[in-house]
C-alpha positions in Angstrom: 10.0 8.5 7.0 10.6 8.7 3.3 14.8 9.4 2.3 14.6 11.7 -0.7 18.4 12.5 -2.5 18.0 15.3 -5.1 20.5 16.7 -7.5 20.4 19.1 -10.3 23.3 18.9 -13.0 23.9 21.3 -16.3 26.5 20.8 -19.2 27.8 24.5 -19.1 27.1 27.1 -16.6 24.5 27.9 -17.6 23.5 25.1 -19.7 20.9 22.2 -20.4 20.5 20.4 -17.5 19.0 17.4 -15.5 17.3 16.7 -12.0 18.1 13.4 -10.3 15.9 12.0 -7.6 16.4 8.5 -5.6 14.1 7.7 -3.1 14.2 5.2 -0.5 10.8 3.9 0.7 9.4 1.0 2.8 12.5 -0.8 2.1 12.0 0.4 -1.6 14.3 2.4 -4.0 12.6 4.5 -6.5 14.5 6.3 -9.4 13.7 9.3 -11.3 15.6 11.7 -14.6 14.2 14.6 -15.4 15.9 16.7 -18.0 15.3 20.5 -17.2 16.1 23.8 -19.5 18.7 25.6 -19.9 19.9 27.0 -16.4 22.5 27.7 -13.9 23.6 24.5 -11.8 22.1 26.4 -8.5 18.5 26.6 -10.5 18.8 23.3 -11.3 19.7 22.1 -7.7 16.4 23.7 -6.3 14.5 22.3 -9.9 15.4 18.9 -8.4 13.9 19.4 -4.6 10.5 20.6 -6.4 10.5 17.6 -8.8 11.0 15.5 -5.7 8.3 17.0 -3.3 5.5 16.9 -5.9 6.8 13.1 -6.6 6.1 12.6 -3.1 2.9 15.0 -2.7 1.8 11.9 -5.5 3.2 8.7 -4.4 3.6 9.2 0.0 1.6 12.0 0.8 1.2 12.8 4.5 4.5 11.6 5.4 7.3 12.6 7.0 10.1 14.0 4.2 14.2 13.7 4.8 15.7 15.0 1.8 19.7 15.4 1.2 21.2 17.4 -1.3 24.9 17.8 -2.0 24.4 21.8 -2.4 24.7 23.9 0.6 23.8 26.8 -1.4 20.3 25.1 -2.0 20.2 23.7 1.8 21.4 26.9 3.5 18.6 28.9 1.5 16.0 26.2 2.3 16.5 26.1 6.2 16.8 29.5 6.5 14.0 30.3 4.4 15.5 33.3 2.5 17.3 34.6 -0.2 17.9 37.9 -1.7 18.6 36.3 -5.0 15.7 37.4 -7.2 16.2 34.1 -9.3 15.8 31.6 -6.0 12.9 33.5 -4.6 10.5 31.7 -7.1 11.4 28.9 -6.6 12.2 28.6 -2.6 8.4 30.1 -2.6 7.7 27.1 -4.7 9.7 25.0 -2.1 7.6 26.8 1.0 4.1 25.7 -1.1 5.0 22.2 -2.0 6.7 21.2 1.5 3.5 22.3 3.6 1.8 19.6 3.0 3.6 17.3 4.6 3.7 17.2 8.5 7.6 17.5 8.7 10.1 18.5 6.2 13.5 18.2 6.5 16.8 18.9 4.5 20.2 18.5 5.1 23.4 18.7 3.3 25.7 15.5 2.3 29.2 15.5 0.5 29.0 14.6 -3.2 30.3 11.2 -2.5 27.2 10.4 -0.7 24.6 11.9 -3.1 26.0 9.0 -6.2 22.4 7.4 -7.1 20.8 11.5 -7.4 24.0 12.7 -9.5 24.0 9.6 -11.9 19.7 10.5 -12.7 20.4 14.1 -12.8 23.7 13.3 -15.9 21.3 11.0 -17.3 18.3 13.7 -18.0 21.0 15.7 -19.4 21.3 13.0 -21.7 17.7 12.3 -22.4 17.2 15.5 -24.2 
């Protein structure tokens, strides 16, 4: 079972912003920054599970995905598979696509104090552009 942590950061609300993603592999850790556009903390949130499944549709494909994320907005919408929110139906349909290609798919929500490694990668793309 791969251990993905995602997290989305923006300076402002809405603002540029970064997506975080640690990984924890075969006794592995894999880190990766990816600086987004401008947009709401929430869009960024969700920007950083897609980043993360097509990492691992690359690099573990066929395996079974655990992903954490410190948003329970992001969570909530992503177990329940629905939104009303014209602005996350893109991209939880992007979610839906990406995740069924692995045999299981999982996410659950963790306190901020437990997503560290994701929120340091997601400041540091904010810095990168």
């Amino acid at each position: 079972m791969i251990e993905v942590y995602t997290d989305g950061a923006t300076k402002g609300n809405p603002g540029i912003s970064g997506a975080g993603i640690y990984i924890k592999a075969d006794g592995k850790r894999y880190e990766h920054s990816f600086p987004l556009e401008e947009m709401s903390n929430h869009e960024a949130e969700f920007h950083a599970v897609i980043k993360a499944l097509e990492i691992c549709t690359e690099q573990f494909p066929g395996e079974i995905l655990s992903f954490r994320s410190d948003s329970k907005l992001v969570v909530d919408v992503i177990e329940k598979d629905l939104t009303k929110n014209q602005t996350f139906l893109p991209l939880l349909i992007k979610i839906r696509e990406k995740s069924s290609h692995f045999p299981y798919f999982f996410i659950k929500w963790i306190p901020e104090k437990s997503n560290n490694h994701a929120d340091k990668l997601a400041r540091k793309a904010i810095l990168e552009r």
